[in-house]
N, C-alpha and C positions, 0 to 999 in steps of 0.2 A: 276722528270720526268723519266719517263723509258723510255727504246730504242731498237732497233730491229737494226740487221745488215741481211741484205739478202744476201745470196749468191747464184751462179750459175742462173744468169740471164739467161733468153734467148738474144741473140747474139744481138743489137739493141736498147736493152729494153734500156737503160742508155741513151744512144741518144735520143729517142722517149720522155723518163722523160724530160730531160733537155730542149727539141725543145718547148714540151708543157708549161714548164713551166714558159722559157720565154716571150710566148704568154699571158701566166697568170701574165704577169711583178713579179714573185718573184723566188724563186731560188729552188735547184731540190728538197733537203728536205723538202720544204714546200709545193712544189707539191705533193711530194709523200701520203706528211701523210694530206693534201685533199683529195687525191683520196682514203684514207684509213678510213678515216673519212665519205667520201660521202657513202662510198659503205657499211659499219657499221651501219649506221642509216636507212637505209634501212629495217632491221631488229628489229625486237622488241626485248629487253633486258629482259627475265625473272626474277625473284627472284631468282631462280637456278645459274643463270649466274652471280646474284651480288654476292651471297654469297659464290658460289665457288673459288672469286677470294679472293686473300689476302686483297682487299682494304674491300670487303664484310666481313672480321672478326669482324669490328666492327657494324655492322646491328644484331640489336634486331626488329626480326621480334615475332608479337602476334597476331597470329591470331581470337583471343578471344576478344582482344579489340578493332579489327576494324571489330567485326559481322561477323566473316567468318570464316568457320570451314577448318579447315588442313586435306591435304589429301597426300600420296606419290607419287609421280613424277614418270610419267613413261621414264624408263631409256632405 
């Protein structure tokens, strides 16, 4: 699993996590990577963004074999 530490909250933020997340009956890390998760999927994940990550090393992408000609990403 990987992890993130955040730092320099704004002033509240940490209350407001925990108020909410008791309302969500589970506790503040779970809240948070909800709301990190929710607002994630909102977005579409390209091919770029898989293969850019370290998990994406192992993605053999062929464009050849699934009918579809390659082209360069505009950057």
């Amino acid at each position: 699993m990987e992890q993130i530490l955040i730092r320099n909250l704004p002033p509240g933020t940490k209350a407001k996590l925990k108020a909410r997340a008791g309302q969500h009956h589970r506790n503040t890390e779970a809240e948070v990577r909800a709301i990190l998760v929710e607002a994630l999927e909102r977005e579409p994940v390209t091919l770029v963004d898989l293969l850019s990550t370290d998990e994406g090393a192992d993605i053999d992408f062929e464009p050849g074999r699934l009918g579809l000609t390659a082209r360069v990403p505009e950057l």
